[in-house]
C-alpha positions as MATLAB code, in Angstrom:
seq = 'XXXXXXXXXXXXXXXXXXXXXXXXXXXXXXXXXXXXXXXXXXXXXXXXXXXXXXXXXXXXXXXXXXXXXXXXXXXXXXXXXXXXXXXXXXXXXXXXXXXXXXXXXXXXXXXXXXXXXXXXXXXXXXXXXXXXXXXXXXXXXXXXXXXXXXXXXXXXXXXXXXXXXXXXXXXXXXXXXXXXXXXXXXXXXXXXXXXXXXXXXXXXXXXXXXXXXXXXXXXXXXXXXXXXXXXXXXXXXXXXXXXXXXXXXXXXXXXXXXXXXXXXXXXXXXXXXXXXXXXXXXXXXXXXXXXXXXXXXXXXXXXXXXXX';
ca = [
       5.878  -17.435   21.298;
       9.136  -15.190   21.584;
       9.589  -13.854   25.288;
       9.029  -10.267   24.011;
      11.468   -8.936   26.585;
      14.428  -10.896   24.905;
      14.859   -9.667   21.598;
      18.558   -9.482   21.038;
      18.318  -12.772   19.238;
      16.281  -11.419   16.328;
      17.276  -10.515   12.515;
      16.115   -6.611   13.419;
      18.430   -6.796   16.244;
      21.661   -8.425   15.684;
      25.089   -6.590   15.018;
      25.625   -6.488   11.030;
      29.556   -7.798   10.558;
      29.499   -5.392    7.406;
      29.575   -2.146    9.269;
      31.296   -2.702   12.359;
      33.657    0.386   11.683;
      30.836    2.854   10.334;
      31.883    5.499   12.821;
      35.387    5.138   10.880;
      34.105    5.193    7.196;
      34.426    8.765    4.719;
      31.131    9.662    3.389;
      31.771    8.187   -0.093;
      32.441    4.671    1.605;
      29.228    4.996    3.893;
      27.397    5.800    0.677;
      28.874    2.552   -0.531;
      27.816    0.335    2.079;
      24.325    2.105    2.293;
      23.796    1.073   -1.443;
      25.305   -2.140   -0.869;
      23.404   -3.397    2.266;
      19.787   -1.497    0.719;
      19.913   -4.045   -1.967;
      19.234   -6.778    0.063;
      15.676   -5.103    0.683;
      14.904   -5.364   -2.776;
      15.975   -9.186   -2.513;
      13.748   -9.860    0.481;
      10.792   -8.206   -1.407;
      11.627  -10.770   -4.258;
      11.851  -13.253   -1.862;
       8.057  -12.902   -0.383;
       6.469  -12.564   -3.949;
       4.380  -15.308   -3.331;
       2.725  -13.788   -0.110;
       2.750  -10.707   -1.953;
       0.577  -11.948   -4.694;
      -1.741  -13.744   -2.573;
      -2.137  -10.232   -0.671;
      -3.417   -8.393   -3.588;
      -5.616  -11.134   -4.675;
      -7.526  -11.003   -1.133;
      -7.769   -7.890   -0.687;
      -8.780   -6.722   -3.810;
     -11.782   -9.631   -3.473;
     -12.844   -7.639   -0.184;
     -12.753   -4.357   -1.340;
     -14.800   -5.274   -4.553;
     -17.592   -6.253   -2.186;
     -17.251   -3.036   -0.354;
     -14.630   -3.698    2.084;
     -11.863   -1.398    3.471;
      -8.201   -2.000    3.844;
      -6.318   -1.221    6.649;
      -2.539   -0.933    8.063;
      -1.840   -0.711   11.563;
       1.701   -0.426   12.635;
       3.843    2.068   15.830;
       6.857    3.899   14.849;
       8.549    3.928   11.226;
       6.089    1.065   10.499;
       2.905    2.746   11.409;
       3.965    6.000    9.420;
       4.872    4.248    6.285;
       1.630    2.418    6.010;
      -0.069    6.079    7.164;
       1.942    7.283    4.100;
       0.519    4.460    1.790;
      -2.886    5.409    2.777;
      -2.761    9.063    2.347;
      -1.504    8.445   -1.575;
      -4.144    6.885   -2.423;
      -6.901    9.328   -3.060;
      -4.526   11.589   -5.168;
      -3.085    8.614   -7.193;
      -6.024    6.803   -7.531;
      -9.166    8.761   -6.998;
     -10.495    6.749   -4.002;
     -12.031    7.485   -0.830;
     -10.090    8.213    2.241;
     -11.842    5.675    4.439;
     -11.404    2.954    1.236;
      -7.552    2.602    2.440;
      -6.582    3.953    5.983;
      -3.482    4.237    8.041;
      -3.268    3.897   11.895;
      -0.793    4.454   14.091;
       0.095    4.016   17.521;
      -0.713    7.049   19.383;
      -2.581    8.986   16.257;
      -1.595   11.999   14.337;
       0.732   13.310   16.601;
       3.584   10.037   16.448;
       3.277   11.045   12.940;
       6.006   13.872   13.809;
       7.083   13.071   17.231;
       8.694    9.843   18.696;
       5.669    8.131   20.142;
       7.375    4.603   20.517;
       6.275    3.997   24.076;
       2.818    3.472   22.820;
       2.829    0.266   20.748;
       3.603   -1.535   24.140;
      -0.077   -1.843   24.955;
      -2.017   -4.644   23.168;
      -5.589   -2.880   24.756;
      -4.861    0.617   22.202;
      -4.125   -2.028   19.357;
      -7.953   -3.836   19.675;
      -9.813   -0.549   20.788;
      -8.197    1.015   17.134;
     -10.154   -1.867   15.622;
     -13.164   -1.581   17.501;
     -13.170    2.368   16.566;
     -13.123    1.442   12.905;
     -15.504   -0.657   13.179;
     -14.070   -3.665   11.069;
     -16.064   -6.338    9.877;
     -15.505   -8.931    7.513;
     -15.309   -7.522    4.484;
     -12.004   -5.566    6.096;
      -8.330   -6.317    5.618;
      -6.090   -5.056    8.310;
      -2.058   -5.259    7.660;
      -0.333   -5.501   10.555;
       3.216   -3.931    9.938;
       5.923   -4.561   12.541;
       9.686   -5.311   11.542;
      10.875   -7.138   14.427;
       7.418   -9.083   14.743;
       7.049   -7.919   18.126;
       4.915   -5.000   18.738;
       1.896   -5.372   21.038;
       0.174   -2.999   19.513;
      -0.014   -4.757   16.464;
      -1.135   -8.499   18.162;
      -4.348   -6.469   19.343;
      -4.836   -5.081   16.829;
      -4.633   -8.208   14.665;
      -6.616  -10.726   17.185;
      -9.037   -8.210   17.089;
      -9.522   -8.268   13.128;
      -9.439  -11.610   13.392;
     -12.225  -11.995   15.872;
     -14.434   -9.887   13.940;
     -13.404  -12.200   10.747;
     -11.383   -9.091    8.718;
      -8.548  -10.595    6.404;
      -5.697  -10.455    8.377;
      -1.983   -9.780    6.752;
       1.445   -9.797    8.665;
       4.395   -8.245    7.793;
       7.452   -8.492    9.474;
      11.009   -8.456    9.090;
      11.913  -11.177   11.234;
      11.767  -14.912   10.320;
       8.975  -17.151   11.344;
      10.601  -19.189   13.347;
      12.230  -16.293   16.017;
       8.559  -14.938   16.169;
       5.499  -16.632   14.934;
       1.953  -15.093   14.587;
      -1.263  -16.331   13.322;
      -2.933  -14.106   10.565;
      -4.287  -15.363    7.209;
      -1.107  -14.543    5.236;
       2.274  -14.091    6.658;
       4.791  -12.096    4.804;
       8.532  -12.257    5.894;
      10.819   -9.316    4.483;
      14.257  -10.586    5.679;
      16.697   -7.937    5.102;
      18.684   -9.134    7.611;
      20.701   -6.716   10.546;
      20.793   -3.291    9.949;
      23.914   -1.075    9.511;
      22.990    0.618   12.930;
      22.003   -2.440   14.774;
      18.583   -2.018   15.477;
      17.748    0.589   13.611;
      14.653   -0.574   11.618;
      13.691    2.504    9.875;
      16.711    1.594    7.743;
      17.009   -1.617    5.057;
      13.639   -3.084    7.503;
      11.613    0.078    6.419;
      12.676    0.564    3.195;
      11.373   -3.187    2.233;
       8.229   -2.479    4.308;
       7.880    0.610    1.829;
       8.494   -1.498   -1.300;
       6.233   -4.224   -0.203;
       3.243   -1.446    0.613;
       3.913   -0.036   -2.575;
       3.442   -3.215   -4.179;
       0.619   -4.450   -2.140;
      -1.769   -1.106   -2.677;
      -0.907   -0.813   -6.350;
      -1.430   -4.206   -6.857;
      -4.766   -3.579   -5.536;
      -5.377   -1.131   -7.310;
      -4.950   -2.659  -10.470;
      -7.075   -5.495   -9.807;
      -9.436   -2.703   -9.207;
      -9.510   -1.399  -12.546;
      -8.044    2.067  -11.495;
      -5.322    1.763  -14.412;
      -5.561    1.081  -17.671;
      -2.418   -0.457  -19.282;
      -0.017    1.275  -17.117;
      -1.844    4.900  -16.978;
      -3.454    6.432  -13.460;
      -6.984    6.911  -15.629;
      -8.335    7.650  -12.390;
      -5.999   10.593  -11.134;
      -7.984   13.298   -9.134;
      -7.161   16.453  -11.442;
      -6.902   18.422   -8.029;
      -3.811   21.010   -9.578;
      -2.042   21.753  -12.480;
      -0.010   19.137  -12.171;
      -2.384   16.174  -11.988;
      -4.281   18.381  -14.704;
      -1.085   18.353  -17.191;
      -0.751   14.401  -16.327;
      -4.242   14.156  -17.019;
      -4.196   16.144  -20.844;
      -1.180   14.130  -21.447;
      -2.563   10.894  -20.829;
      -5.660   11.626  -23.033;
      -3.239   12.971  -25.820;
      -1.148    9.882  -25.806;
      -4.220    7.261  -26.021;
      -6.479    9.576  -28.363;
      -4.295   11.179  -30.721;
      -6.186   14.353  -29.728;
      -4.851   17.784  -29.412;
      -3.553   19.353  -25.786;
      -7.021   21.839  -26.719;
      -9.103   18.881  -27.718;
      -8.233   16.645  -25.009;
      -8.657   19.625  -22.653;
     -12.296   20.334  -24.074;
     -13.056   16.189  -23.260;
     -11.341   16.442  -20.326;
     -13.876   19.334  -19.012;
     -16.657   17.518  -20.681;
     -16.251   13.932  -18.499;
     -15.982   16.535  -15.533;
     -12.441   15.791  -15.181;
     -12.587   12.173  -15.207;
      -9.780   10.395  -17.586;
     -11.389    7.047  -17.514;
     -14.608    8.378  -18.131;
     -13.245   10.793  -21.299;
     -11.780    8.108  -22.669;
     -14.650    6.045  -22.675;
     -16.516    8.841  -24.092;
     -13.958    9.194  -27.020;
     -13.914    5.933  -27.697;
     -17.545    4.750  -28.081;
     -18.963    8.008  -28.842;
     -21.099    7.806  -26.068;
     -22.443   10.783  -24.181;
     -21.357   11.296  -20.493;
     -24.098    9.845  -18.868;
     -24.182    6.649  -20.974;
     -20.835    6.284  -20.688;
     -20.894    7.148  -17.029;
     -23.537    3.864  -17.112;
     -21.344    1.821  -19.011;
     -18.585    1.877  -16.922;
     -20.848    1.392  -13.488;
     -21.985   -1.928  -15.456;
     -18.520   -2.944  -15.218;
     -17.359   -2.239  -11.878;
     -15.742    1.154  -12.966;
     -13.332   -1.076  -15.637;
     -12.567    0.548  -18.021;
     -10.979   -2.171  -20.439;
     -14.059   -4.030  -19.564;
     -16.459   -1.018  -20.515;
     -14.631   -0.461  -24.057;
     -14.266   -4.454  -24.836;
     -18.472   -4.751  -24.402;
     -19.137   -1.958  -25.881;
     -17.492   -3.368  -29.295;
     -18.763   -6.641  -28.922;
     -22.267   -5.499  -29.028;
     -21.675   -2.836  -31.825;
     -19.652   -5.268  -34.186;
     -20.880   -4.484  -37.418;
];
């Protein structure tokens, strides 16, 4: 294992030849060699697709059996997985303990520079402890140089209580090696302020999270075709996203789709389903619990056991 007081030699940290006069560049060129150099997160993504996939898959098999997922992370990395945790309820109706964010030093190093605190390895396993994760978890440890105490507690910990255990990092295996269940390498290579890792490093730690809890999602049944039939109509806006999506797979008017809208008690999968089979809420409501909350599933059984 990497000395972790010798880091100079990593991806995170070295100099990137590309912007060696930045302090020298007009705005329009830094804009430039921002877009340039942010491409090559979209490339690493790309690059750990195969990871990726194999993320989704397990976690979605743990969370179907009532499991919870988890990222852990200090810094930029622990706020962007906080910030993939907290968008889940809205976008997909689900519990706040089903996906949760943690972060070195809580709620407060969500605003304020807290990076002292992901030194100690003891905050990272008594985070897990406090959760209470079992095996049915998956805990995502996020840390872009590969580095971060925090994180290894955190992770051993997960591991000893036999959670699913993902690590991300932006570093390659070889200049810092861990032991989880699935390793995923986003190599973006140095940033344009060496060092900097809430830059290119962050941004494919976003897309990857993104992917990941979508993903998820999906395998969940909280979409159907590429629509968020599971929205939480909490304001007008969700509400209008809501009427449209029933317009556009109905054919029903913005009054009539409002009407089955109020009718599912503001559920979109569960008006659809309604509209679709003709099936009162409740039997629709016991429909879809026969299928895990599916919808597709719900609507293809239905017609094959009312085929004329």
């Amino acid at each position: 294992m990497t000395n972790l007081q010798e880091r100079g030699h990593l991806l995170t940290e070295l100099v990137n030849p590309n912007s060696l006069n930045l302090d020298q560049l007009s705005s329009l060129e830094l804009v430039e060699l921002f877009n340039s150099e942010d491409q090559k997160a979209v490339e690493a993504v790309a690059a750990a697709k195969i990871q990726l996939a194999q993320a989704i898959d397990s976690t979605a098999e743990r969370l179907r059996h009532g499991g919870r997922l988890f990222y852990i992370g200090a810094g930029t990395s622990g706020r962007l997985g906080v910030l993939d945790a907290a968008e889940c309820p809205p976008t997909f109706c689900t519990p706040p303990e089903l996906v949760q964010g943690i972060i070195a030093g809580g709620a407060g190093a969500l605003v304020r520079s807290s990076e002292d605190l992901e030194d100690s390895i003891e905050d990272g396993e008594a985070a897990i402890a406090g959760r209470q994760i079992t095996q049915l978890d998956v805990v995502v440890g996020i840390t872009a140089g590969g580095t971060t105490p925090y994180v290894h507690g955190a992770l051993h910990a997960a591991r000893v209580r036999g959670a699913k255990t993902i690590f991300i990092a932006c570093v390659p295996a070889e200049q810092f090696s861990f032991d989880a269940d699935i390793d995923i390498r986003l190599l973006t290579g140095p940033e344009i302020i060496a060092g900097s890792t809430r830059l290119k490093a962050g941004t494919a730690t976003k897309l990857a999270l993104n992917i990941l809890s979508t993903g998820v999602m999906v395998k969940l049944g909280k979409v159907y075709g590429n629509r968020m039939v599971d929205v939480a109509v909490t304001n007008q806006k969700l509400r209008d996203r809501a009427l449209r999506i029933l317009q556009d797979l109905t054919g029903l008017s913005r009054e009539a789709a409002g009407f089955l809208l109020e009718r599912s008690g503001k559920w979109v999968k569960l008006a659809l389903l309604m509209h679709w089979t003709g099936l009162e809420k409740d039997d629709s409501d016991r429909l879809l619990s026969e299928h895990q909350s599916n919808l597709r599933a719900a609507v293809i059984s239905y017609q094959n056991h009312n085929k004329p």
